[in-house]
C-alpha positions, 0 to 999 in steps of 0.5 A: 424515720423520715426519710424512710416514709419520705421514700415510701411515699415518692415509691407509691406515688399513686397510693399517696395521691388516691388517699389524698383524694380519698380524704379530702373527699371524705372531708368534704361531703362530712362538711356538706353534711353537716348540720347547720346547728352546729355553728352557735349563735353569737348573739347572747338571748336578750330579756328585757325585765322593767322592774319599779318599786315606789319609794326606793331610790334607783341605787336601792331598785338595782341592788335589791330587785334587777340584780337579784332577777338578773342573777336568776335568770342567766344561764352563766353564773358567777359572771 
């Protein structure tokens, strides 16, 4: 199988090498083309939430308020 396409491909050197340039030249306008929104953004969105409550301790204030906001407000759960 191999050695049969290796052949073809030394007969017809010329059809190779157009198809060659064919391809690469496909690939490039494709990649030229391309839109720009394609690439993601690596920064994560950033919120900064201030969240107070008189009388509770900062453990209690991060347990029952900023998580729970926190938790809402993300777009990847159970992480």
């Amino acid at each position: 199988m191999l050695r049969s396409l290796i052949a073809f491909c030394l007969s017809r050197r010329l059809l190779v090498l157009v198809a060659f340039a064919a391809f690469l030249g496909l690939g490039l306008a494709a990649f030229a083309t391309l839109n720009i929104e394609a690439y993601p953004d690596p920064a994560p969105p950033i919120i900064e939430i201030i969240a107070q409550q008189q009388g509770q301790s900062p453990e209690e204030v991060e347990r029952y308020i900023t998580i729970p906001i926190e938790g809402s407000r993300s777009p990847a759960r159970q992480v």
